[in-house]
C-alpha positions as CSV (number, residue, x, y, z in Angstrom):
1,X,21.5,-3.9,128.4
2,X,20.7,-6.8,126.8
3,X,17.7,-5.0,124.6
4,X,20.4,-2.5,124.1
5,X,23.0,-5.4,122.6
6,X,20.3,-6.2,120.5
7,X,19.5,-3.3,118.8
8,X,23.2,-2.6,118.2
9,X,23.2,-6.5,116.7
10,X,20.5,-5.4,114.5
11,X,21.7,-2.0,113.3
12,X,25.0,-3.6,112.5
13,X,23.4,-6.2,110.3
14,X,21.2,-3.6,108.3
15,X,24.2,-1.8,107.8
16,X,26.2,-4.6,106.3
17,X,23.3,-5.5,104.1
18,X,22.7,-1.8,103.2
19,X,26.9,-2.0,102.1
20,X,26.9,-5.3,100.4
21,X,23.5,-3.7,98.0
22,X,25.3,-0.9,97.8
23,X,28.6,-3.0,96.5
24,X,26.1,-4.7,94.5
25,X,24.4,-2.3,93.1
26,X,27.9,-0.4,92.2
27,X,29.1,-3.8,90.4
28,X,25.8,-4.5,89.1
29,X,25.0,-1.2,87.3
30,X,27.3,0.5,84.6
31,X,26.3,3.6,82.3
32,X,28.0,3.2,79.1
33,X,28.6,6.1,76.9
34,X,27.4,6.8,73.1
35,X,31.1,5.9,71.6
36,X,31.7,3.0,74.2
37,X,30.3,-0.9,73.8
38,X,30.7,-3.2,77.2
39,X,31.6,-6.9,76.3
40,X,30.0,-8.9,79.4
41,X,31.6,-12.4,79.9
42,X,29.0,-14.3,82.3
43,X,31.2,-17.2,84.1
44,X,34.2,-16.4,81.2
45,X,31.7,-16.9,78.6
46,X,31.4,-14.3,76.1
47,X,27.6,-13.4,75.9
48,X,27.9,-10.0,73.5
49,X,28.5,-6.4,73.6
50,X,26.0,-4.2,75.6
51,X,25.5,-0.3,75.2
52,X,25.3,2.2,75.1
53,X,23.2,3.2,78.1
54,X,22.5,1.0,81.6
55,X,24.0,-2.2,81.7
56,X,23.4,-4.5,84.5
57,X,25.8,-7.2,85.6
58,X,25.7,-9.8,87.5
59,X,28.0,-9.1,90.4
60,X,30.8,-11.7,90.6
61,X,29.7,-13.5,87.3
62,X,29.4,-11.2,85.1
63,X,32.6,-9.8,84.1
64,X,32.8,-6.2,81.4
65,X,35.7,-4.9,79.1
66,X,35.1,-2.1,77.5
67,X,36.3,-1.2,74.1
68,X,36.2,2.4,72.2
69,X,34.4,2.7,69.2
70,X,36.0,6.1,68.2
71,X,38.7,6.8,66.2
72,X,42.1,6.6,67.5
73,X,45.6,7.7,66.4
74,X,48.5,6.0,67.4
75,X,52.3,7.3,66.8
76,X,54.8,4.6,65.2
77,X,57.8,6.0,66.8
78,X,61.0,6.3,64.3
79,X,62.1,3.4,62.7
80,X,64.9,2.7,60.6
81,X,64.2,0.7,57.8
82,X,66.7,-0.1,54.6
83,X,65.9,0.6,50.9
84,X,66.4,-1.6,48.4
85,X,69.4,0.2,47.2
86,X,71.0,-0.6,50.8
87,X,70.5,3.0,52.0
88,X,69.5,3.1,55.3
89,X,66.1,5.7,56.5
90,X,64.4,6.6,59.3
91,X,60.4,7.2,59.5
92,X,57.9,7.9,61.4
93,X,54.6,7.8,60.7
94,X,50.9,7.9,62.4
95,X,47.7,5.5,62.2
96,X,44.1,5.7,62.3
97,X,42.1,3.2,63.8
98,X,38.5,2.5,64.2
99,X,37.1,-1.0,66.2
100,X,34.3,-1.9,64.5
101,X,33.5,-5.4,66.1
102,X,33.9,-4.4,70.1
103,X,33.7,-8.5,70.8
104,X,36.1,-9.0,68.2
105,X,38.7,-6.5,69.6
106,X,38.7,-8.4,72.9
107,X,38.7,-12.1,71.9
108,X,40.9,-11.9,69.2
109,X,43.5,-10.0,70.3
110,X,45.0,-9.4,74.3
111,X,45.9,-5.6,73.3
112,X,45.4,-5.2,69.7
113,X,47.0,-1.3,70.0
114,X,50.9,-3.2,70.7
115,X,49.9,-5.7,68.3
116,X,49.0,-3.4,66.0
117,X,52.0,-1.2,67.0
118,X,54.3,-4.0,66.2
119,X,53.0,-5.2,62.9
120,X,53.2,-1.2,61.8
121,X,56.8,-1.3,62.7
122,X,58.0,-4.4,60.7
123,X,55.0,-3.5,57.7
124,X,57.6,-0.5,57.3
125,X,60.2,-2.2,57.1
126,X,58.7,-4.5,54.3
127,X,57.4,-1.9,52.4
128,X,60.5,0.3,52.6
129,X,62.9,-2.6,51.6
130,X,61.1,-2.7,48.4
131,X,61.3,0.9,47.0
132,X,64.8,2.7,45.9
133,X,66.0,5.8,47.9
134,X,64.5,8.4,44.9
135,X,60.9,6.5,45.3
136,X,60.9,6.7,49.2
137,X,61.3,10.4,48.7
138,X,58.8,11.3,46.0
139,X,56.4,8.8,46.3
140,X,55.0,9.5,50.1
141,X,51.5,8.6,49.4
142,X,52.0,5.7,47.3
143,X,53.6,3.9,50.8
144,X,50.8,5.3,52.6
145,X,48.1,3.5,50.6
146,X,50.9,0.5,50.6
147,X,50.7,0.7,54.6
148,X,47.4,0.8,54.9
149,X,46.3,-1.9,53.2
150,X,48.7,-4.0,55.0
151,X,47.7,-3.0,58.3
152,X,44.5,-3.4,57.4
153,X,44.4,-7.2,56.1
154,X,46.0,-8.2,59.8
155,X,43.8,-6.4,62.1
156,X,40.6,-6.9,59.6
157,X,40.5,-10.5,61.7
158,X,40.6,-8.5,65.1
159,X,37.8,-6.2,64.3
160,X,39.1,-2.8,63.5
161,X,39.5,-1.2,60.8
162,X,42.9,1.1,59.6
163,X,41.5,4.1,57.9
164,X,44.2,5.9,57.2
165,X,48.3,6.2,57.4
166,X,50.5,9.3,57.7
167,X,54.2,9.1,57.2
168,X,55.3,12.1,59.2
169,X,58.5,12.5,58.3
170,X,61.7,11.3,56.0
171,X,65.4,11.5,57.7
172,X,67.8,10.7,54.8
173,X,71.3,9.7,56.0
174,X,73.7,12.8,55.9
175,X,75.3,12.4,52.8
176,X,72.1,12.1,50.9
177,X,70.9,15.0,52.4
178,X,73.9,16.6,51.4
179,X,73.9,15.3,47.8
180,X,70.1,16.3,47.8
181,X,71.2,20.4,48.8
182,X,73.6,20.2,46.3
183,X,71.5,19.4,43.9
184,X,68.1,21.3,44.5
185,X,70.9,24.6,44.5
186,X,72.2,23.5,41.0
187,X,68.2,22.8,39.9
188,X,67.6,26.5,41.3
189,X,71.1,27.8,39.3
190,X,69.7,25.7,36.6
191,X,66.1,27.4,36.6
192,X,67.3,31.0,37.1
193,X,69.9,30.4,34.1
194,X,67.2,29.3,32.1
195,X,64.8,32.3,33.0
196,X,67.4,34.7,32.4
197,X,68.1,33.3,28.9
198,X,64.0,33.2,28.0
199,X,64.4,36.9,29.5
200,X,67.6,37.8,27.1
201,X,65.1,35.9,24.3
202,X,62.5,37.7,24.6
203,X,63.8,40.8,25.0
204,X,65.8,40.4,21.4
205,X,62.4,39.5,20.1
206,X,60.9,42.6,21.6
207,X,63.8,44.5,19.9
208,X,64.0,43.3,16.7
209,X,60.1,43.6,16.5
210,X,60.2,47.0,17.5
211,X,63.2,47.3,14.7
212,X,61.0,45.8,12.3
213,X,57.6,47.9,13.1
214,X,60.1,50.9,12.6
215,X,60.9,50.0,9.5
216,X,57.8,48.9,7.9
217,X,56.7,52.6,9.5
218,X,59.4,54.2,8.0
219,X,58.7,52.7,5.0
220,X,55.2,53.4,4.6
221,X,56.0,57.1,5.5
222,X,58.7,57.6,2.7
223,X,56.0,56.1,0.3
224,X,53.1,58.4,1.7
225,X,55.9,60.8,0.9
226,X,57.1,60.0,-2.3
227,X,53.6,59.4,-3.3
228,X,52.7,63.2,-2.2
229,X,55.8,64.6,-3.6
230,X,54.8,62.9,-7.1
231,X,51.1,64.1,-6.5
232,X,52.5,67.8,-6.0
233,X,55.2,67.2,-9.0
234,X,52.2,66.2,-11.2
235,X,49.8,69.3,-10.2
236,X,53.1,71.9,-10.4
237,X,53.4,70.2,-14.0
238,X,49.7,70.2,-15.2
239,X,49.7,73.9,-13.8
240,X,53.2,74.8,-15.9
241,X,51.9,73.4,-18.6
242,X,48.5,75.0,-18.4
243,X,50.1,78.4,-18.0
244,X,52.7,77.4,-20.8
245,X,49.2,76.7,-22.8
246,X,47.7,79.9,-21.8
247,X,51.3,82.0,-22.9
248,X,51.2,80.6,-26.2
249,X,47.6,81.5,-26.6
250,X,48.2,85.0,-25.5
251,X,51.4,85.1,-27.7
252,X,49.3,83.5,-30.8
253,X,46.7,85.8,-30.1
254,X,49.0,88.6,-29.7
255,X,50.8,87.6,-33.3
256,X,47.7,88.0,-34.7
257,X,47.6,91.6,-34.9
258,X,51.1,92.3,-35.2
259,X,51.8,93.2,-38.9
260,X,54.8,92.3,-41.4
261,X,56.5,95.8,-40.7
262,X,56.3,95.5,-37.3
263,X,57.7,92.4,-37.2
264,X,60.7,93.4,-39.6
265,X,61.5,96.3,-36.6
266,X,61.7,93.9,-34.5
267,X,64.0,91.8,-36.4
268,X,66.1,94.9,-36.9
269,X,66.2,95.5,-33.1
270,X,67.7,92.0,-33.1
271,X,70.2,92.3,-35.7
272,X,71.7,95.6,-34.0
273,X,71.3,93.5,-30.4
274,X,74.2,91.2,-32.6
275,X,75.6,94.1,-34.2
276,X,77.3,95.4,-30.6
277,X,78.6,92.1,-30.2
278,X,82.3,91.8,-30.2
279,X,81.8,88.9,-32.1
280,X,83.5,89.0,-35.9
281,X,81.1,86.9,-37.4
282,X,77.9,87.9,-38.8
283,X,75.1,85.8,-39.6
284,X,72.0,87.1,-41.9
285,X,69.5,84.6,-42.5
286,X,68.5,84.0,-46.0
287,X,65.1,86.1,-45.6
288,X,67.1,89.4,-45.1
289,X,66.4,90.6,-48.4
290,X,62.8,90.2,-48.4
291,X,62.4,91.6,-45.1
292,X,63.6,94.4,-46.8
293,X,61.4,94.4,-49.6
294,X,58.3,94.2,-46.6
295,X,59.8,97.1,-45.2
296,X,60.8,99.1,-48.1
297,X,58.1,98.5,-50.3
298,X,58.3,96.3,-53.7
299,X,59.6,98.9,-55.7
300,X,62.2,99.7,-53.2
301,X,60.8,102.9,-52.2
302,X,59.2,104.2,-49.3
């Protein structure tokens, strides 16, 4: 019995020591991740930031925070804030975040995120009691860059770095809201009167150009045809008067070998032509009498 008691003594003690190494070991070993840094404190001292990889601590004097070295984003919840024309706003907006000094983070700061958080909120409120209702509308990014920058010079001391704001999104009170629809519908009225007149404008252009081309056509044409008419007028003429040319030759030619007698005949012919005439005037020319002579002879005989 008593051997037995002792063996059970002994099992029990190498238990409890295989426990307490196995506590110890637990405590003493930590695997720290690629985006993670441990800050040891050793009796509350701060002796530096391990990782990533093993860490071993001392067990009961070694004491580890950890701290995230990825970027974060944290949500500003909606605040309202007052413009500098006394209008009141509410925004909400996000921020990025990146500890860059794990030690830092932890000694500066108890929670930098709230303290952060908190400065954010009255940052806002600064930078929005500065800027008119109009500017806090249109001019989104410049209070981004404005936010940023101020974030960033307070948590600068703590370590981490502010790399970037997003204002999310703008409630105007009701009435500017309503103003604003009532005037982005008389912009739109505004814009579709104007198009409609550059329309009607260039429509009238298109017509009177097409007017125009007709007419500088329809001028060109009636010269092409005047021009064409004279051309024809001019041939028609030049071929009158060379036939008119060709008539008198043929008559000349013709008178040539018509003879003095013949010629009186003729002139009789035309004299009995007047004769049945009702007419009761008679004309004889002045060269009657020697046509008679050519036809009678000189000694008036046949």
């Amino acid at each position: 019995m008593d051997l037995f008691a002792a063996g059970g003594s002994i099992f029990c003690f190498v238990g409890a020591v295989l426990v307490i190494g196995f506590i110890f070991l637990a405590n003493a070993i930590r695997i720290i991740p690629e985006y993670q840094r441990l800050v040891v404190f050793r009796l509350g001292r701060c002796v530096g930031a391990k990782g990533p990889g093993v860490v071993l601590l001392i067990p009961v004097i070694d004491r580890g925070v950890k701290a995230d070295l990825r970027e974060q984003v944290r949500e500003i919840p909606q605040q309202t804030s007052i413009t500098k024309d006394n209008a009141p706003i509410s925004i909400d907006f996000l921020w990025y975040f990146k500890v860059l000094d794990p030690a830092e983070s932890v000694l500066q700061v108890s929670n930098f995120e709230a303290a952060a958080a908190g400065i954010a909120a009255t940052t806002l409120r600064a930078v929005i009691g500065g800027i008119m209702l109009d500017e806090v509308l249109s001019q989104r990014e410049h209070i981004n860059t404005m936010l940023r920058t101020r974030l960033d010079e307070v948590t600068g001391r703590w370590g981490v770095k502010v790399t970037n704001v997003e204002i999310r999104e703008i409630v105007p009170p009701r009435d500017v809201q309503d103003a604003m629809n009532r005037q982005m519908t008389a912009e739109r009225v505004r814009r579709a009167l104007v198009t409609e007149s550059m329309g009607d404008q260039e429509a009238a252009k298109n017509r009177a150009e097409g007017t125009k081309q007709a007419a500088i056509l329809s001028a060109q044409g009636e010269r092409e045809s005047n021009i064409l008419r004279a051309e024809g007028e001019k041939q028609a003429q030049a071929l009158r008067a060379e036939g008119f040319a060709v008539a008198l030759e043929a008559i000349f030619n013709a008178a040539k070998s018509v003879d003095q007698k013949t010629m009186t005949l003729q002139y009789f012919e035309t004299l009995k032509s007047i004769g049945t005439s009702p007419s009761t005037k008679f004309i004889f020319p002045m060269e009657f009498t020697s046509m008679l002579d050519n036809f009678l002879g000189k000694d008036g005989k046949k």
